[in-house]
N, C-alpha and C positions, 0 to 999 in steps of 0.2 A: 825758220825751217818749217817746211809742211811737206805731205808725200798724199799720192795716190796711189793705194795700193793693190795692184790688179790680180784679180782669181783671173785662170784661163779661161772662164767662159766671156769673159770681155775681150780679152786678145784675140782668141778664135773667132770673133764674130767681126773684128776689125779685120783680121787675115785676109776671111773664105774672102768678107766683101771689097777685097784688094785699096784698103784705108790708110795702108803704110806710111805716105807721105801724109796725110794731115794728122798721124799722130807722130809723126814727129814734130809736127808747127805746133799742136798742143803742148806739149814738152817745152817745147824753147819758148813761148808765152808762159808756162803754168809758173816758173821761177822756182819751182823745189824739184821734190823728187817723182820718180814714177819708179816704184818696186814692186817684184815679184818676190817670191822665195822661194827658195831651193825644192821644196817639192811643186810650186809651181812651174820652175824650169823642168823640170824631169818631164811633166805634163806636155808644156808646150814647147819646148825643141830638144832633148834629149830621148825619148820615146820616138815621138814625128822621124826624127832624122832618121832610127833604122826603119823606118816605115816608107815602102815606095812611093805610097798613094798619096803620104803628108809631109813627103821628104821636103817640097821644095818651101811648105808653107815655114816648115821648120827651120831650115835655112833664112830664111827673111825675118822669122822673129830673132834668132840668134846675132841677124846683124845689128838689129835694134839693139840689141842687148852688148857688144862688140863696141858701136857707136857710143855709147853711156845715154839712150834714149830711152834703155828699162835700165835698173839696176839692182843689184842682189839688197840684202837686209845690210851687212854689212857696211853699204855704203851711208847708212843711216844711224850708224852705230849699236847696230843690234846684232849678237852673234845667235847663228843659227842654233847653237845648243839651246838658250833661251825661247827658241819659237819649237823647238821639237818637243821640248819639256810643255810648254804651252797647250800645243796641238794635243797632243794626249789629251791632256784636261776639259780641253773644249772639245774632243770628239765623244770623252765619257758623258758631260753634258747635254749635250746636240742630239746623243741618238740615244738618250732615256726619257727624253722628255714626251716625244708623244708615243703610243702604246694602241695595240689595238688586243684580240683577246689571245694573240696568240703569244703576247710577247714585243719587246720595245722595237720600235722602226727607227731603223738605220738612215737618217735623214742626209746626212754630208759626208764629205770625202777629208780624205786628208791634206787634199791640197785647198780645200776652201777653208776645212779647220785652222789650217797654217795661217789663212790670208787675218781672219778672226783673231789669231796668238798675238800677230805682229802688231796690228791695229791696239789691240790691249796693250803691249808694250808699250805701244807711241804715246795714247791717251794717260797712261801711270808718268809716263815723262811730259806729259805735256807739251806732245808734238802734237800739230795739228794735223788729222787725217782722215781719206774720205777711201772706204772703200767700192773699189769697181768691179760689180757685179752685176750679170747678167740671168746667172741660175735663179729660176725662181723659189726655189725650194727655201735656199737661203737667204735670199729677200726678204721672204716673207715672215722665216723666224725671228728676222728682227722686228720688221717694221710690224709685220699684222698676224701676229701668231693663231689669233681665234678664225681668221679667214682662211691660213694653211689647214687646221684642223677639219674644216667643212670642206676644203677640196683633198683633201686625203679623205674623210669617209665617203664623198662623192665617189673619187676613182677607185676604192676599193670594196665599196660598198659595205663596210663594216663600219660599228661605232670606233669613234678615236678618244680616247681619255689623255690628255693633258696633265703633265708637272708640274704645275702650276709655278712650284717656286724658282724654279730652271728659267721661267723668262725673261724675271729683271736681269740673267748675266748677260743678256742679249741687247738689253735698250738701249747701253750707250754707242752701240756703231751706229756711221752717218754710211749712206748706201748711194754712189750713184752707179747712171748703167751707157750703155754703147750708146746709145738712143740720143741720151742727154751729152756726152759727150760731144757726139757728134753735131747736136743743133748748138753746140760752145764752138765746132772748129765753122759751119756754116755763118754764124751770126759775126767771127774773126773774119772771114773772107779769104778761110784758109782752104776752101772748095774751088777749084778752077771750075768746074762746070758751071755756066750759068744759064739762067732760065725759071719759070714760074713752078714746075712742077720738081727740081732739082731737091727740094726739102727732102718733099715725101716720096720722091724715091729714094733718096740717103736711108729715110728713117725705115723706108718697105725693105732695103736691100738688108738693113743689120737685122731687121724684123726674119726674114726669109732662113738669114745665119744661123737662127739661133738666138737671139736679143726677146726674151720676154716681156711684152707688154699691150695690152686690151686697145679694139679701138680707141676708147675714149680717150686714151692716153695718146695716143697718137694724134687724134683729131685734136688734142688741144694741142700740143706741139706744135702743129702744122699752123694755126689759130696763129702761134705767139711768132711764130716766122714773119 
């Protein structure tokens, strides 16, 4: 048993760039699961649906969802009271950890908080899990916290003080993103487009979405293509 577990900024960014079909060929290769959770459905097709502008995107992820192409927690055996009870926890954490002087910054949401709960569930059971995230904010709380620090006093122009003891709850998530995903369905041959520049415009289109990540990151992607 293993799971992918998607925040809406990776769905979204598969959506806008109309990716439907190769994340379904991802799924049917990946051999586990691909779950959201219950406030992430709310996010991305329960909200969208009464929304004109994002009705129809919303419609198309709910079919994924319909299909068993995403799937709730449940289907992984975790009941959502467990991840609500979770998400509290990890949003008390998440948004006291850095500070500037006016008072703690509000860093995540509750539907990323969620994606974080569930992941911890998995990992306490010893499920294997990778979450898909595309928000940078929370990226970077895992993987590079003293780098978010320097780009929050950068965009705010204030100093930022750090929890210091708040960041080992964050080390043990693994993090991948649309980017990376996507150069997994290209390198499968699960892109009907073909051609020499088809990578990096994959990688430009989820980039354009919404998909945070620096040249350099791209230019090497493009490299290993």
């Amino acid at each position: 048993m293993k799971a992918i577990i998607f925040d809406a900024s990776t769905l979204i960014s598969f959506a806008t760039a109309c990716l439907y079909e190769e994340l379904r060929k991802l799924k049917k290769s990946f051999n586990g699961y691909f779950i959201i959770t219950n406030e992430i459905k709310k996010e991305i097709i329960d909200k969208p649906m009464r929304i004109p502008r994002f009705q129809l995107e919303g419609i198309k992820i709910k079919q994924l969802l319909d299909e068993g192409v995403l799937e709730l927690s449940n289907a992984i055996g975790v009941k959502d009271s467990e991840i609500v009870a979770g998400t509290k926890k990890i949003m008390e954490i998440a948004n006291s950890t850095f500070s500037d002087d006016k008072g703690n910054l509000k860093l995540i949401s509750e539907g990323e908080a969620s994606c974080i709960a569930l992941s911890k569930i998995l990992n306490e059971k010893k499920i294997p899990n990778v979450l898909a995230i595309d928000e940078r904010i929370m990226r970077s709380l895992c993987e590079t916290p003293d780098g978010l620090k320097k780009h929050l006093g950068k965009k705010m122009h204030t100093k930022i003080k750090i929890k210091k003891e708040n960041l080992n709850f964050f080390k043990e998530f693994k993090i991948i993103r649309s980017i990376e995903l996507a150069y997994v369905a290209y390198k499968k041959g699960f892109v009907k487009v073909k051609g020499k520049s088809v990578l990096g415009s994959l990688i430009n289109a989820l980039r354009f979405k919404g998909a945070s990540a620096s040249n350099e990151e791209i230019d090497e992607i493009k490299r290993m293509g």
